[in-house]
C-alpha positions as CSV (number, residue, x, y, z in Angstrom):
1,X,-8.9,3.9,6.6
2,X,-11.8,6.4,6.2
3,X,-10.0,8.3,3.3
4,X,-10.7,5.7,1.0
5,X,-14.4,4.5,-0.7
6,X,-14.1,0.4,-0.2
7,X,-15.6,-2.7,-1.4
8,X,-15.5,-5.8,0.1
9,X,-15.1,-8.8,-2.5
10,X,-17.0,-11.7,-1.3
11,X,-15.6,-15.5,-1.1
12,X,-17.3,-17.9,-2.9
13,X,-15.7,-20.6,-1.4
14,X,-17.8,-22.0,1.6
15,X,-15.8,-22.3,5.2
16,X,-13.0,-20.0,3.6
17,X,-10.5,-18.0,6.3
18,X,-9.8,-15.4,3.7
19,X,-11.5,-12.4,3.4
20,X,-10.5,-9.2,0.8
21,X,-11.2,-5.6,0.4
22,X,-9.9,-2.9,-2.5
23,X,-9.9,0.6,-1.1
24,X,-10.1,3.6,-3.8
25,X,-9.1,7.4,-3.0
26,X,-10.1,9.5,-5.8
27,X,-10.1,13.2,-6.8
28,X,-13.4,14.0,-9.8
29,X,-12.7,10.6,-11.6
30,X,-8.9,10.3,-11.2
31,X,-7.4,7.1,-8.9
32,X,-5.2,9.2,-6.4
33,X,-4.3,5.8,-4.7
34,X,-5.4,1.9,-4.7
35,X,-5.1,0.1,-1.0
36,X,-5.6,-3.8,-0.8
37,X,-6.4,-5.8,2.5
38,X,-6.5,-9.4,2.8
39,X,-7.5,-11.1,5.6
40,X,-6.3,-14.7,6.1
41,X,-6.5,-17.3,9.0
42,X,-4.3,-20.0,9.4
43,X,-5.7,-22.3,11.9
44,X,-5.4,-20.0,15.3
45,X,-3.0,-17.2,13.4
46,X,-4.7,-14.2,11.6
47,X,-2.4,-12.2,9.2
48,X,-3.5,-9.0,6.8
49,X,-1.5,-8.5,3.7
50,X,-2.0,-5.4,2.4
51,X,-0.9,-3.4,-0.7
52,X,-1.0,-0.5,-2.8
53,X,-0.7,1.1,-6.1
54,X,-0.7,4.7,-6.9
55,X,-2.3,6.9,-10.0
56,X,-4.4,5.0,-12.2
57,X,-7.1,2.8,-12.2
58,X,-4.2,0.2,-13.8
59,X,-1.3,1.3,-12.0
60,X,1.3,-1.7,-10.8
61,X,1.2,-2.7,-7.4
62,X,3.6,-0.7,-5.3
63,X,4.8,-2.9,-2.5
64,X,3.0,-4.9,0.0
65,X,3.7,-5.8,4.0
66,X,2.2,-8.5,6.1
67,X,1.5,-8.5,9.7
68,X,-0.5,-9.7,12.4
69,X,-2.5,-7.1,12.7
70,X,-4.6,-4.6,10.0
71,X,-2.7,-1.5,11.6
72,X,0.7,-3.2,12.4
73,X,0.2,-4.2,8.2
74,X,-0.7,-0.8,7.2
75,X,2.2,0.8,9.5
76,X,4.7,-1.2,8.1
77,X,4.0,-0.6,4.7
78,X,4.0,3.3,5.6
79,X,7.1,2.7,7.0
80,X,8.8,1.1,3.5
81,X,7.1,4.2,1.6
82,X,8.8,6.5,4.0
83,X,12.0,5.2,4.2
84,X,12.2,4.7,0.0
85,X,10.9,8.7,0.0
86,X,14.0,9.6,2.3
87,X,16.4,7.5,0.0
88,X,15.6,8.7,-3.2
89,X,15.5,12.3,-1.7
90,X,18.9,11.9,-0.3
91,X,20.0,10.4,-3.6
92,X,18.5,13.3,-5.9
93,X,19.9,16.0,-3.4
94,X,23.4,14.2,-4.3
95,X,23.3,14.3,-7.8
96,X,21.7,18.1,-8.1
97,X,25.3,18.8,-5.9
98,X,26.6,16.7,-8.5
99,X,25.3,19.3,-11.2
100,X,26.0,22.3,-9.6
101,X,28.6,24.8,-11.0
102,X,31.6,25.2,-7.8
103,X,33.1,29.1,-8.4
C-alpha cells in the first residue's frame, strides 16, 4: 500500500511467527486513515489480519478481515467498506423519499 507512511513494530519475543505494521495516510498533520497488518504463522498456515480506522490519530477501529493472503485480507476488507457504503446509501436515499413533499 504505497499511499500510506508505515512502521514496522518489532517483536520482542525471540522465535515469534507474528509480525505487525501500522500504516498512516495523512494530509499537513491530519490522520486521513489508520491501516493495521498482522502477520501470523501457525505452524505451515500464514494469515494477515488487517484493520482500519478512519480520522484521527484516536479514532476506533473500523472493522477488520482476515485471510491468507496480505491482498486477499486487504480486498476483503474493501469489499465490507463497499458493501456498508452501498447500504447506508440506499438507506439515506429511502428516507430523503421519505421526506419529500408528494404534489
Amino acid at each position: 500500500m504505497p499511499g500510506y507512511t508505515w512502521t514496522v513494530h518489532r517483536n520482542m519475543l525471540k522465535n515469534s511467527k507474528y509480525l505487525s505494521a501500522t500504516g498512516v495516510q495523512s494530509s499537513g498533520f491530519n490522520r486521513l486513515s489508520t491501516l493495521q497488518v498482522v502477520k501470523r504463522e501457525k505452524g505451515d498456515t500464514v494469515e494477515y489480519e488487517v484493520k482500519s480506522s478512519g480520522f484521527g490519530a484516536s479514532a476506533p477501529w473500523l472493522s477488520d478481515y482476515t485471510d491468507k493472503t496480505l491482498a486477499r485480507s486487504l480486498r476483503g476488507l474493501q469489499d465490507y467498506y463497499d458493501t456498508m457504503a452501498s447500504t447506508y446509501s440506499n438507506h439515506a436515499i429511502s428516507l430523503q423519499r421519505g421526506r419529500e413533499i408528494k404534489d
